[in-house]
N, C-alpha and C positions, 0 to 999 in steps of 0.2 A: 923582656917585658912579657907579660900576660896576659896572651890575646883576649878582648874583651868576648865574654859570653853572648848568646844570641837570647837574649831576653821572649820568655813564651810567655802569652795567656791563656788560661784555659777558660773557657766557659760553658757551663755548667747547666741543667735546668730543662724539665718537662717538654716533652713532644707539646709544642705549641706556646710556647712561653712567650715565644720572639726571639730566641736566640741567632735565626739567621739574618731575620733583619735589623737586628744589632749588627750584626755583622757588616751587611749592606752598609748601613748608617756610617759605619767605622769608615769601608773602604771608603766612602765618596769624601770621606773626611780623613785620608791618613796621610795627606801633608807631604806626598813623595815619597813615605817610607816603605822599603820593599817588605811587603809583606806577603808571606806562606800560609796557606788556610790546612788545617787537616780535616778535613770534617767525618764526622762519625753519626751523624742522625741522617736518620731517613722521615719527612714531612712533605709538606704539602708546596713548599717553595722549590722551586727546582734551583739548585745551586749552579749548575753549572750553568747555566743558562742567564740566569736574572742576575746573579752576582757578578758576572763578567762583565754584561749591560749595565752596569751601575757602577763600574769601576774605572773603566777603561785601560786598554793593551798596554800602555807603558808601568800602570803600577798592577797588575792583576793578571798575571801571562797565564795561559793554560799549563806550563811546567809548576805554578805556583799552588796549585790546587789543586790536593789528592784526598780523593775519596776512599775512606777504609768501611767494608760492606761485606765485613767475616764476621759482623759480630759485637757483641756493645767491649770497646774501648779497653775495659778495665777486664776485662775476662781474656785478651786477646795482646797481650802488652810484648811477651817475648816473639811469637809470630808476626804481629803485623805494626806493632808502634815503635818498636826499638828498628829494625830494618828501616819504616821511614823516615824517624829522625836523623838516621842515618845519612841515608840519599840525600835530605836537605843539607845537613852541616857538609856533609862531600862538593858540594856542587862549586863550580868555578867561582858562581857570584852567590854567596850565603844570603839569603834573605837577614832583612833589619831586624824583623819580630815575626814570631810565627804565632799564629791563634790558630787554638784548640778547640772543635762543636763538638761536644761528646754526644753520645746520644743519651734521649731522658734518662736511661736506665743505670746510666753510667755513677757506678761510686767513685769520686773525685779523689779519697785519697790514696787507691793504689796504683792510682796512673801519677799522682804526681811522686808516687815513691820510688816509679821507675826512672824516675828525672835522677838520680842518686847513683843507676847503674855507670861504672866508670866509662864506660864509651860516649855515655851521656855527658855528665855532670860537668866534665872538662872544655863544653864546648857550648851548654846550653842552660839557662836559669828559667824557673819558673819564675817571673817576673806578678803576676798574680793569679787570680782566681775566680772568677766573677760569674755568679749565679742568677736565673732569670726568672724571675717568680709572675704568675701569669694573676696580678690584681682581681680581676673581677671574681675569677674563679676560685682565690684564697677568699677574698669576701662571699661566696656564698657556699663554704661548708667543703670546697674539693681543692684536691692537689691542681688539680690542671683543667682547660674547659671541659676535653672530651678523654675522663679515665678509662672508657670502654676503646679509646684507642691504644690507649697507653700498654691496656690490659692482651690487647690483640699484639702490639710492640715486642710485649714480652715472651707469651705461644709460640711468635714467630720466629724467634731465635735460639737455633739450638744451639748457640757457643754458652748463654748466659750462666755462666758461674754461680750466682749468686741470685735468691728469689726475695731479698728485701723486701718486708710489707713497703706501702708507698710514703705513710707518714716517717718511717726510720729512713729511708731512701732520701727525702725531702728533708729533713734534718741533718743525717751527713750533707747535703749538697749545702746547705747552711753554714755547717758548722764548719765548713773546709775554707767559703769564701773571704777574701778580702774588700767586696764590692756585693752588698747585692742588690739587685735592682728590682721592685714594684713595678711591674708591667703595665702598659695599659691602663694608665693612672687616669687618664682623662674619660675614661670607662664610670670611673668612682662616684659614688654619691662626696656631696662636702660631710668631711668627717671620719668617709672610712680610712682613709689613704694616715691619719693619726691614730685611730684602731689599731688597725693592721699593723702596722709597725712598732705596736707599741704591744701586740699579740707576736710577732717574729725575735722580738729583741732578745729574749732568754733563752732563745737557740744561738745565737750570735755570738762570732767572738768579741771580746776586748778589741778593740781599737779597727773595727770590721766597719763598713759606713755602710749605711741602707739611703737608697738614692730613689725618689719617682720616678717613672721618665715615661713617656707616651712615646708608641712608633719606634722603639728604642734610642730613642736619643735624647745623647748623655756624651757630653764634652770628651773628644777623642784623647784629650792630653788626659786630664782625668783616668779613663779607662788602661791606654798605656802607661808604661813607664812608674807601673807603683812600686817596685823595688824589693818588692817581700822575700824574694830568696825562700818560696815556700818551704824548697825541697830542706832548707835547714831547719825548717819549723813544725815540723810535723806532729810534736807532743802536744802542741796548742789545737789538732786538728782531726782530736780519735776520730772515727768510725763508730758505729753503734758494737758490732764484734769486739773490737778491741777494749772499748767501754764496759764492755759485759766476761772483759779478760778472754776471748778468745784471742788464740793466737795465729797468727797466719805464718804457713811453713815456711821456713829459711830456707835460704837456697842452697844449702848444708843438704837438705832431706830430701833433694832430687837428684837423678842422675839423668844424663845422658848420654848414647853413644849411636853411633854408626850402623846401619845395616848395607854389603854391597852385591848389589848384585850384577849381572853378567846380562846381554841382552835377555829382552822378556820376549816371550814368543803367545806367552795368550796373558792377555789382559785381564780379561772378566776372570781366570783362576787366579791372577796375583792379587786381586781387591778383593776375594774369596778368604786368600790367607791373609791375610790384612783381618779382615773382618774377625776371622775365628781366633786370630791373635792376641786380638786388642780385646775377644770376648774370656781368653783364658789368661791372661797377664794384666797389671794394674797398671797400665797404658794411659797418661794424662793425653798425649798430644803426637801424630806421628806428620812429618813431613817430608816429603821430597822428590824425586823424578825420575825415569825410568824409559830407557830407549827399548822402545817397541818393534822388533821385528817387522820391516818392510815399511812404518811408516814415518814420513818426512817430520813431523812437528814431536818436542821432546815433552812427554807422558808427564803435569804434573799430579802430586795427589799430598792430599791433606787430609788429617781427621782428627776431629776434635770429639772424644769421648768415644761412643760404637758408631758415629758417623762418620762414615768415609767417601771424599770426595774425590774425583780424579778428569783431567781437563789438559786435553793440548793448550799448552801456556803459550809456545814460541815456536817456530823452525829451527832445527839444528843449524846452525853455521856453518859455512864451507870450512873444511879443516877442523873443524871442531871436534874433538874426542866426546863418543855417544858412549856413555855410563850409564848407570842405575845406583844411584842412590839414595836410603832414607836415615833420617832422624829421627832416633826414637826418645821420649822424654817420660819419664817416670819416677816413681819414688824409688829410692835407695835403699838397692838391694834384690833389683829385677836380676830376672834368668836371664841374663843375657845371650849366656848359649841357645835356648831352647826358646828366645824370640828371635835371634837370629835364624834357628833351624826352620821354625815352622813359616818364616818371610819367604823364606828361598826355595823351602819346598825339597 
């Protein structure tokens, strides 16, 4: 037989929409079912904190909820979402459903295209989609209440791939969903909440429901369990690029490979050659670890674009064999010799 899939939702929608207290909403209402949070926004509710006090220890463990904070979502999918989908489907007791906070910035269809990569796809479905639109603020002329945060959201992150104006931003996040939600509806003059939705509907897909809902709440069966198998539907779901016939690189047009090296005896020169590397080769993304001469915790370092980061992640383990290695990821048809040469020095 064929083990049944781990049904996800993702949800979608502007720093301040409510998406976490959707969220909240859900827990206090998910009926027993073990559910996994990943969250990727950064706001003003503190998740770890208020959501566990709203859920309670047996459906809501601290293993159940990891915070991804390299970066918005869709920029960061081989680094850091593919790895923790991972760790979840691995785990002794698999979570029932896992939901996905992306952050505002986040374009919704190339996170759900990684749901397709085979490590994925064999074990996890996107089950739906669900976007959070912030009422009052769509009624008076803006994406969200405060776009001067949204706009600082954005400065702040150097992983961000992509600079989306916000109305094409807000429109992919539309045009992805199978649920989306009027925030904040009890905010509404009588009338707007038929406006409005009758102003979002030509961004909408076929068969897509647009729902009110004040405080985010909106019938937990409802939100789970809507069956959309996104990841097979993705032609109903362009992007604005793709709509405009851009094409986004196959994975045909990358390579990557291995860099190793031998204990490091100075640090600040190997993030030097790092730097000067990635400033003379067509370097998307370098990752990995490196035992440091004399000291106990294993050296890690990541860079995304000419920034490079590097951080004792762990202590070596007793017994543990101390190496140096990185991953380098780039278009096809890097020097591999001469980024190998100039790492190692």
């Amino acid at each position: 037989m064929t083990p049944q899939k781990i049904p996800t939702t993702v949800i979608t929608g502007f720093l301040g929409a409510g998406k976490t207290t959707l969220i909240r909403h859900m827990l206090e209402n998910a009926e027993g079912r073990r559910i996994a949070l990943i969250i990727n926004e950064f706001g003003d509710v503190g998740v770890d904190s208020e959501v566990l006090m709203g859920c309670g220890d047996d459906l809501c463990k601290q293993e159940d909820i990891v915070e991804l904070a390299n970066g918005c979502i869709c920029c960061t999918v081989a680094d850091d979402f593919i790895p923790t989908m991972q760790r979840l489907i691995d785990r002794d007791e698999a979570p029932e459903h896992i939901v996905i906070e992306t952050s505002g910035l986040a374009l919704p269809q190339p996170l759900v295209k990684a749901f397709n990569w085979p490590e994925i796809r064999s074990h996890v479905t996107v089950d739906g989609v669900v976007t959070v639109v912030d009422g009052p603020a769509l009624a008076s002329g803006r994406f969200a209440h405060d776009e001067h945060a949204i706009d600082a959201q954005r400065r702040a992150d150097p992983d961000l791939d992509h600079e989306s104006p916000l109305h094409e931003l807000f429109e992919d996040q539309l045009g992805c969903a199978d649920m989306i939600l009027l925030n904040k509806s009890d905010l509404l003059e009588d009338g707007t909440i038929e406006k409005l939705s009758g102003d979002l509907q030509p961004e909408i897909r076929p068969g897509a429901r647009l729902v009110p809902t004040s405080h985010g709440k909106v019938d937990v069966t409802a939100l789970l369990g809507v069956g959309a198998a996104v990841e097979d539907d993705l032609d109903t779901r362009k992007s604005h690029h793709e709509l405009a016939g851009e094409e986004d690189h196959d994975h045909d047009d990358f390579e990557t490979f291995f860099v190793e090296l031998g204990d490091v005896d100075d640090r600040e020169a190997l993030i030097s050659r790092i730097e000067a590397t990635i400033r003379e080769h067509e370097i998307l993304r370098l990752k990995g670890f490196a035992s440091l001469v004399g000291a106990p915790g294993r050296l890690l370092i990541q860079a995304v674009g000419p920034r490079v980061n590097s951080y004792f992640d762990r202590p070596w383990s007793e017994g543990e064999q101390r190496r140096s290695s990185i991953v380098v990821i780039g278009f096809k048809g890097m020097d591999e010799a001469a980024i190998t040469a100039a790492i190692t020095g």
